[in-house]
N, C-alpha and C positions, 0 to 999 in steps of 0.2 A: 267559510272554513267547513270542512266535508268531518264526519265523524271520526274517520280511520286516522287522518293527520293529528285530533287532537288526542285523540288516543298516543299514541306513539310519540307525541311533543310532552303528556303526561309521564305516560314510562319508561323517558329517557329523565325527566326531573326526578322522579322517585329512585330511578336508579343513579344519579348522582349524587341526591341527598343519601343514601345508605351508605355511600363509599366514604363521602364524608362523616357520617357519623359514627360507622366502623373507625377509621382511620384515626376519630378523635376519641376512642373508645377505649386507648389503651391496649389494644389488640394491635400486632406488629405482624407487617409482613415477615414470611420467611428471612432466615438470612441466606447471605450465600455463602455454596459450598464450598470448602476450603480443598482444592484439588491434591495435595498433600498438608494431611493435618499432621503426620509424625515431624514434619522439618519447621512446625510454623513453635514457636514460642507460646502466643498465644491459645493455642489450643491445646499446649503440653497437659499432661495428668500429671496431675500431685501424689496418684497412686502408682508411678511409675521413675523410676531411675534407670540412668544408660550408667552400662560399665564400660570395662575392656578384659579380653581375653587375652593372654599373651599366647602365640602359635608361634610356628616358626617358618620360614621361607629356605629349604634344603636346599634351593638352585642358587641363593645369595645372588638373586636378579632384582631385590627390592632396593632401597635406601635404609632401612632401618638397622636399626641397631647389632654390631656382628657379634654374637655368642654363639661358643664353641666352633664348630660347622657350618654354622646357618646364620641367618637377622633372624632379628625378631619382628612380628607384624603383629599390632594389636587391631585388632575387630573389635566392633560395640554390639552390645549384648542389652536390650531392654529388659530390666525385672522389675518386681516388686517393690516400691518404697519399702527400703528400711532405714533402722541407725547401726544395723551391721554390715555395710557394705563389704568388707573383708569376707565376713564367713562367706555370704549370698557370691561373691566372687569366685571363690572357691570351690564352692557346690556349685556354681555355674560350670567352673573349668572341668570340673570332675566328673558331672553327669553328663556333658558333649561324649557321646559315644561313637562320633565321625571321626573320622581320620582326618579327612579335607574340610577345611569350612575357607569359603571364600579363595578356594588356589592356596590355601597355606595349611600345613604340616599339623597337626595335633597326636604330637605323641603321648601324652595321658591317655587319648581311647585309647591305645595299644595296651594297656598296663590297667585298665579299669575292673580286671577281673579279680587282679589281684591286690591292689594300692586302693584305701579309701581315703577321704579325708573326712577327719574327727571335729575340729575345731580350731579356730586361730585367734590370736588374742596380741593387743598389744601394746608395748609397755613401753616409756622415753623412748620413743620412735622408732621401737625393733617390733618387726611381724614376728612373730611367735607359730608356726603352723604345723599342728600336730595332723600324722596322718597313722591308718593302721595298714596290717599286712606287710606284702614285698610289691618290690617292683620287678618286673618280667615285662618281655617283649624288647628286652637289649638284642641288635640285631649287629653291632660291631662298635668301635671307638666313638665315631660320630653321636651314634645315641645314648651313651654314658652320663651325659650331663642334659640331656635334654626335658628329663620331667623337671629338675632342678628348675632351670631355667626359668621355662613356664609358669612356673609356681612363681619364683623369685617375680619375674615384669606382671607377672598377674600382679600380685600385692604391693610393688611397688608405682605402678599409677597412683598411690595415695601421698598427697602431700606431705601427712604426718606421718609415713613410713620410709625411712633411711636404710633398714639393714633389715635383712631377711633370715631368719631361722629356722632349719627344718628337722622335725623330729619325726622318728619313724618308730613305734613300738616303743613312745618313752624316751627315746634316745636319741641325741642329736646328730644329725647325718647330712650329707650333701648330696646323698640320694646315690652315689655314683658305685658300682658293684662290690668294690673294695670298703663300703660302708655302709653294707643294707644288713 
């Protein structure tokens, strides 16, 4: 047996004894990579909750729900863990300053310069949701009830809310021109 072979029959044993003793070492291979972590459960964050926006479908080419003019299309909206999903709802729907999200309608941006929302609170399963200002950006019949709307199936994806109430400047309204 020539030098170089035990060489090399040595440093292949040492290098198997280290793999093994690595490997009993408590020290773990990588894992693998999760090619979509936002759809796996397990990988979900505890600092994150999905909502829904309620928008609207103006060509009523969708299946969803028909109000007014249009359906309704809800989209999911990743925020913040909270325990006020209402308000964070809300403030979600009202800070989208697009018109389009996803091919569907957002008439709140149309009206965000003027229409805020303040807070929402809720009591034996009615949404309560106070906003300030006016609404602007009505463009004929069709858009009269459409912030309403939005508001209303925003707050309504919650189990424990049955009935919708919208106050504007204090006073109860259903948002439509004859009651701003």
């Amino acid at each position: 047996m020539n030098t170089t072979t035990y060489t090399v029959g040595v440093t292949s044993v040492v290098l198997v004894v280290a793999v093994a003793v690595w490997g009993l070492s408590g020290v773990s291979a990588p894992l693998p990579v999760n090619p979509d972590p936002f759809n796996n459960p397990e990988t979900s964050s505890p600092t994150t909750t999905t909502i829904k926006l309620a928008l609207l479908d103006t060509a009523a080419l969708g299946n969803g729900k028909e109000r007014g003019c249009d359906r309704v299309v809800m989209i999911d909206r990743k925020i913040a863990a909270t325990s006020s999903v209402l308000n964070a709802s809300m403030r979600e729907l009202f800070a989208e300053d697009r018109e389009e999200l996803s091919g569907a309608f957002n008439f709140i941006a149309r009206t965000n310069e003027t229409l805020m929302f303040e807070r929402a609170t809720i009591e034996a399963g009615t949404a309560h949701i106070y906003l300030m200002g006016s609404l602007s950006g009505l463009a004929g019949v069709c858009d009269d009830p459409r912030a309403q709307i939005q508001i209303e199936e925003t707050a309504l994806q919650f189990s424990s809310i049955e009935r919708v109430e919208i106050y504007l400047n204090g006073t109860k309204t259903n948002l439509t021109p004859s009651q701003q």
